[in-house]
N, C-alpha and C positions, 0 to 999 in steps of 0.2 A: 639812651643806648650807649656803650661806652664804644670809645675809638676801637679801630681794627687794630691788633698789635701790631702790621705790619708800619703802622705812623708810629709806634715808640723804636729806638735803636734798637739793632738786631741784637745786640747784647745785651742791654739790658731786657731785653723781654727775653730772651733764652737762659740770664742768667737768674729772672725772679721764676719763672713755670716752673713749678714741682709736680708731683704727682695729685694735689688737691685739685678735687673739681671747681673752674672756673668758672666767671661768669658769660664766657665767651666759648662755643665751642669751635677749635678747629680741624676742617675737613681736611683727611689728609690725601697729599695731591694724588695721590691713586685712585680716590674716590673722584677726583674730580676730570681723569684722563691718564697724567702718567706725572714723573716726579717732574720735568722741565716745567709743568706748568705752572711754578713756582719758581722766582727769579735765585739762583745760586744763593743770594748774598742774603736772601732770608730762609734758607732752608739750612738746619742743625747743622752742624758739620760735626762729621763722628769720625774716630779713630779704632780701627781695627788691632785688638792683639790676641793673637792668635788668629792666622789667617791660612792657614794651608790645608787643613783639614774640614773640617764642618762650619769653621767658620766661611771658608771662596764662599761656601750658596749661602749663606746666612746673611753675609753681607751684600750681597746681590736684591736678597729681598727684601733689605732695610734701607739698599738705593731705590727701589721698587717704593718703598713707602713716600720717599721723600728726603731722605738723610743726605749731604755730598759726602763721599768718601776724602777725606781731605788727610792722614797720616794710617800707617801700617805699622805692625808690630811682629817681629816672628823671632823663636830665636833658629829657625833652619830657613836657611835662604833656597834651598833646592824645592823644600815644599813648598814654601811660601808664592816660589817665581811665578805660579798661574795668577796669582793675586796681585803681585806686582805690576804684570803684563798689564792686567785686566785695569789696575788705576794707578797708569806710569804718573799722574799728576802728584801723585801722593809721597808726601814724606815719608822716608823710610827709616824703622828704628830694629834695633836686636833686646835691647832691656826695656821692657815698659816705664822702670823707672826714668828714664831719661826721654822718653818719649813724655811723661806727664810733666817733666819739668821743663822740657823744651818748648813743650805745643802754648803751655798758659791757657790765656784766654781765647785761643785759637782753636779750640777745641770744645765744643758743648755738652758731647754726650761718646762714651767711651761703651763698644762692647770687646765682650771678653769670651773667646772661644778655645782656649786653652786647655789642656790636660788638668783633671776634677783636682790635682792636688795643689795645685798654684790660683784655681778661683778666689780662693779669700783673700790671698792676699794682692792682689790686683783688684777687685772690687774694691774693698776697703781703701786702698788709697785711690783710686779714679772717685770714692764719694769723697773722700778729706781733702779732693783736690777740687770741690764744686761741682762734677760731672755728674749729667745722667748716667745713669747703668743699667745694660743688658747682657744680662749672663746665660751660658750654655748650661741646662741643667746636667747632674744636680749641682741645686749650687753652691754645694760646701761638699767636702768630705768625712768631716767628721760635725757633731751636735756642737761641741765649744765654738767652733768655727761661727756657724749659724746666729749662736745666739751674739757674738759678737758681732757678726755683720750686722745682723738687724738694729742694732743700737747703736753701728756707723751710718746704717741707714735714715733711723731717723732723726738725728743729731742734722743729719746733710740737709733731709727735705729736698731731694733730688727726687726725680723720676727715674722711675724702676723697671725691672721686667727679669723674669727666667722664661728660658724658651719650652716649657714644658706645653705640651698640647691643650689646646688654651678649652676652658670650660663655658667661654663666651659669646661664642659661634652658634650654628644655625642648628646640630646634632645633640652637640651637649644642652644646650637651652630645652630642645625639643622632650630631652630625658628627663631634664626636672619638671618641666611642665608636669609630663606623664607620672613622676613619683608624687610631687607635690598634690595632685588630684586623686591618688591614692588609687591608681590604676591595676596595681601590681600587691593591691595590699599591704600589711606590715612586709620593709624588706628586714631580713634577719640576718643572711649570708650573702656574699658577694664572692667573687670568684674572680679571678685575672689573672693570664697568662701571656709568657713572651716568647719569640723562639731562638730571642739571645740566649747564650753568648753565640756569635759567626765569630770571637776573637779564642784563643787559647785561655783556658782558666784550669786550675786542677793541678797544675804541673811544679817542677821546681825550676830554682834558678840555674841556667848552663853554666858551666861551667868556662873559667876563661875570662878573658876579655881585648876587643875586637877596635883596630884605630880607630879616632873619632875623627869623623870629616872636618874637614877645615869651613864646609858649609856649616855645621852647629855646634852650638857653643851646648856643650852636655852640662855644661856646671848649673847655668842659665835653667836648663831644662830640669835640672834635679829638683832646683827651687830648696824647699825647705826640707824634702824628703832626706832618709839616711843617705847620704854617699854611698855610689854601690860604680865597679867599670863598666863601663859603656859596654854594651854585645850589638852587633850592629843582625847580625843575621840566626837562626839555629843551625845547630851540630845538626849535620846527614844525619839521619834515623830517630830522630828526636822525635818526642813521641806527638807535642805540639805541632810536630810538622803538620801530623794528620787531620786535626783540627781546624790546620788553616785550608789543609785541601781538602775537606766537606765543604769547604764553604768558596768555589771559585770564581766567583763573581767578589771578591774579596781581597783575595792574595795576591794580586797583580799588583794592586797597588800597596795592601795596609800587611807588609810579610819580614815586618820589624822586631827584634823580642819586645823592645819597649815603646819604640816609636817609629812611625806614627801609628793612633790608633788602638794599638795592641796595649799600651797602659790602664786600659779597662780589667783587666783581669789580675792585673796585682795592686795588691792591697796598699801598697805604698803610694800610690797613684791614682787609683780608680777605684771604682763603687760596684765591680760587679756585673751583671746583670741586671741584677736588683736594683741599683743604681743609677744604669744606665735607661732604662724603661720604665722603671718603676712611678716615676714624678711625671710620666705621659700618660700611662694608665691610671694611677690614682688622682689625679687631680679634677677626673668629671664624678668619679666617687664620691670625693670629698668633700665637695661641694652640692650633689645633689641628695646626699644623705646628712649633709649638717655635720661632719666627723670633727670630732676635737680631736685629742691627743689621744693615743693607746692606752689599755689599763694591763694589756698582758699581751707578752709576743713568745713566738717560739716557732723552732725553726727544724726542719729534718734535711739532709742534704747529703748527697755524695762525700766521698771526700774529701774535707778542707785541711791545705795545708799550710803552712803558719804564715804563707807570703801572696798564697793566691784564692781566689776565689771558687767553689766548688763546681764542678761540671753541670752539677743541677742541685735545685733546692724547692720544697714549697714552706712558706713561711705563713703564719697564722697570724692574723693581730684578733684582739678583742676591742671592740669598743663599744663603753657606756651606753646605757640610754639617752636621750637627748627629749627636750621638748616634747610630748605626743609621738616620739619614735622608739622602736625598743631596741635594747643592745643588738650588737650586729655583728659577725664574724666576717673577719676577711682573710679571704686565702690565696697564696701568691702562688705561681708555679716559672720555673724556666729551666732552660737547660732541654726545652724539647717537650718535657710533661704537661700536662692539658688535667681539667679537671673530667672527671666523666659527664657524658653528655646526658642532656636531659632524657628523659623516659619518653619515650612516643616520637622524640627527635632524631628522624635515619639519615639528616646530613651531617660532614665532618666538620669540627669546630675548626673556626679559622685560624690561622699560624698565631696572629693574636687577637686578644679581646677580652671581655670582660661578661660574666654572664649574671645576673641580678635574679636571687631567688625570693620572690614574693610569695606572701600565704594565699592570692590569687592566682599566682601567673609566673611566668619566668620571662626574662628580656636580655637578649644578645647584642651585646654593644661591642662594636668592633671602628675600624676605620673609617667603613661607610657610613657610621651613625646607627639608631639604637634599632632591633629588630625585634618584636610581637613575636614570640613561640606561639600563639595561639589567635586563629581566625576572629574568634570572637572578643579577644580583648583591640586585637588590631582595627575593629569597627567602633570600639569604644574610644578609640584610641582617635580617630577622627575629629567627633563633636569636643575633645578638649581643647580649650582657646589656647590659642599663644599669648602670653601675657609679660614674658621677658622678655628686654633688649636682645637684639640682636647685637655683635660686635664685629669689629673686624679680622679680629683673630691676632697672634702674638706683634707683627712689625707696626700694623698698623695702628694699635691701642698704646706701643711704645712712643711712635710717634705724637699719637694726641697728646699722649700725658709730656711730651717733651717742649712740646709747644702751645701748654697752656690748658689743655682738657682731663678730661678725669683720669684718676688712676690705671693704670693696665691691670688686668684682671690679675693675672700672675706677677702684680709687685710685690717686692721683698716682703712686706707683711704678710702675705696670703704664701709665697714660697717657701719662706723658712719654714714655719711650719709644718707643709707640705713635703720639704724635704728630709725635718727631722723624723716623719712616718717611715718614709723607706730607708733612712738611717738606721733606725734603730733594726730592722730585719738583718741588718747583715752583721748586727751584733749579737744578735739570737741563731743566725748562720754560726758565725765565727767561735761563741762559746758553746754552741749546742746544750743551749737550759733553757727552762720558760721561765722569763723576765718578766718581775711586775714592775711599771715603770712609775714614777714620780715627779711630771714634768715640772712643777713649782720648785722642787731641791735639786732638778736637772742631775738624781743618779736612779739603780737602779737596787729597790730595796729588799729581792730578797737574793743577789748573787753579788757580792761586793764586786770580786774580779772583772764582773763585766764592764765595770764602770772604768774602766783603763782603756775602754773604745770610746770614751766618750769625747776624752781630750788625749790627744796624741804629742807630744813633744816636734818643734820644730827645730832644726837642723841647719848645719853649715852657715851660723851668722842670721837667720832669718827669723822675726818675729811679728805676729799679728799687731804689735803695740805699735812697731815703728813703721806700718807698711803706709 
């Protein structure tokens, strides 16, 4: 039996564990009561960048797994402060770059929660700098992005993770079971919606531009995007106002044009809708349907304007047959639109979800996990065995793979891909044509123009090469 790694140096055994399944599996201390019960000085020590927004709770549940919060990274100190509060122990940084060159080997595993247009390039150097890495989906903004990461990824041999809603849990398992067993017959179409955007999208740029706080550094925050002046608030009567106030459980806090939050809705920064939800919802798809790559997408939408993303959209993909399965249609919706509800079914679809059309049967997959439209498939649905693992879900599968156990279900391998699915939608949004796609020559063969979303030009001194 081999020694426990806690007999080899804390570093050397944190800095050999990749993402390969080892011959040792370890329990992460959640499983086994709470993170203390695991001595500090062998539990990961992760650095936080991007920490005021989605990353406070994110990194709460990766102390939750077992991680010490040991450095922080923000470039706004006023959002940042509840995170500071919350771990006064931790070093504090405004450039990531000098946070990875300060910390060394003081650091074992970096997550990254930051605005979608700076992911790539903070991933890619936390792996050239030896790090595990966990990224806020999605995790790139455009397709070049992607394919580069994954080839910083596995050059590193680090352990991975995107936080997209993990397909390795007790719901999503229970769904493949029930496809796998052929419950629902051939599925053909899939369906899924979201009730994103709660942020402003549709709009143009205000006009103007507004001091920048002495709390954040806007240049910092631009990253590689075009140069554009800060706006710190909207013009009275703007029409994005109204947007923000449908959604008041929202505006108190995230009532930014750009930041925080609100860079989901422009293209220079964010994904969207589509982007933003899209790698939560498709990724128990993808997985329980076997989906490779797209063979055709296309998009219908509100209207899109050259900088922001539409009010509402539903986008199409097609995909191939696969092994014993037949091609499949997927259809996205947001911006509020739902698909029509099934025939004989008198309740309201849920704000989101995904509804699965079988040539037996139909199945409603939502947050709760997957629901039988029909009595009698629901009895069926019983006598089928459980046969897949169960997992622990995104913190705790990050943590195994960081300390020596298998891959997390959603590492770089299985997310690129995933995120180049809902990438390409907002390229069939953006040029409003049906795209047949090429994923081996990575363009789009029969709209040339389209292919000018694929790779986007970096800005103000910033490159994937030197990140």
């Amino acid at each position: 039996m081999p020694r426990s790694p806690h007999h080899l140096g804390r570093r050397r055994f944190l800095q050999t564990a990749s993402g390969a399944a080892a011959t040792l599996m370890i329990v992460p201390a959640t499983v086994l009561g709470h993170a203390g019960a695991t001595p500090a000085s062998q539990r990961p020590a992760l650095a936080g960048i991007g920490v005021g927004g989605v990353g406070f709770g994110q990194l709460q549940e990766l102390e939750a797994a077992g991680f010490q919060i040991v450095a922080l990274c923000d470039v706004d100190d006023v959002f940042a402060r509840k995170a500071y509060d919350r771990w006064p122990q931790a070093r504090k940084y405004r450039d990531f770059r000098e946070l990875l060159q300060a910390e060394g080997n003081r650091v074992d595993a970096v997550y990254c929660g930051t605005p979608d247009h700076t992911h790539a390039l903070i991933v890619i150097a936390a792996l050239r700098s030896g790090k595990h890495v966990c990224c806020v989906k999605p995790l790139t903004r455009t397709v070049h992005e992607g394919r580069v990461l994954l080839a910083a990824a596995r050059q590193a041999g680090r352990a991975t993770q995107m936080t997209a809603a993990p397909h390795s849990t007790e719901e999503p398992r229970r769904l493949n079971e029930w496809l796998d067993a052929g419950l629902l017959g051939a599925v053909r179409e899939v369906h899924l919606w979201t009730n994103r955007p709660v942020w402003p999208q549709g709009m143009l740029r205000p006009p103007g531009d507004d001091p920048v706080p002495a709390s954040l550094d806007w240049n910092l925050w631009l990253g590689p995007a075009p140069a554009r002046p800060f706006k710190d608030r909207w013009p009275a009567g703007h029409y994005a106002l109204a947007q923000l106030k449908a959604n008041p459980d929202w505006i108190a806090q995230y009532n930014g044009v750009y930041h925080p939050f609100n860079f989901r809705g422009w293209w220079d920064f964010g994904t969207g809708a589509l982007g933003d939800m899209g790698c939560h919802h498709f990724n128990p798809v993808v997985r329980a349907l076997k989906l490779g790559p797209p063979l055709r997408i296309e998009a219908t939408a509100t209207k899109v304007t050259p900088e922001t993303a539409p009010l509402a959209s539903i986008v199409t993909y097609d995909f191939a047959a696969r092994a014993g399965l037949p091609p499949v249609r997927l259809v996205w919706y947001d911006g509020g639109l739902q698909p029509p509800r099934p025939h004989g079914w008198d309740q309201p679809l849920p704000e989101e979800g995904a509804l699965y059309v079988g040539d037996q049967g139909q199945l409603l997959y939502s947050w709760g996990g997957p629901k039988l439209l029909s009595p009698t498939l629901a009895a069926k649905a019983r006598d089928i065995p459980k046969t897949l693992p169960r997992r622990p879900g995104t913190w705790g599968e990050w943590y195994q793979a960081c300390t020596g156990g298998e891959p997390a279900c959603c590492a770089f391998d299985w997310a690129v891909p995933l995120t180049e699915i809902v990438l390409l939608g907002n390229i069939a949004v953006r040029t409003g044509k049906s795209l047949d796609w090429d994923p081996a020559a990575m363009k789009f063969t029969n709209h040339a123009p389209a292919n000018a979303f694929l790779k986007e030009p970096y800005h103000n001194g910033w490159s994937l090469e030197s990140a």
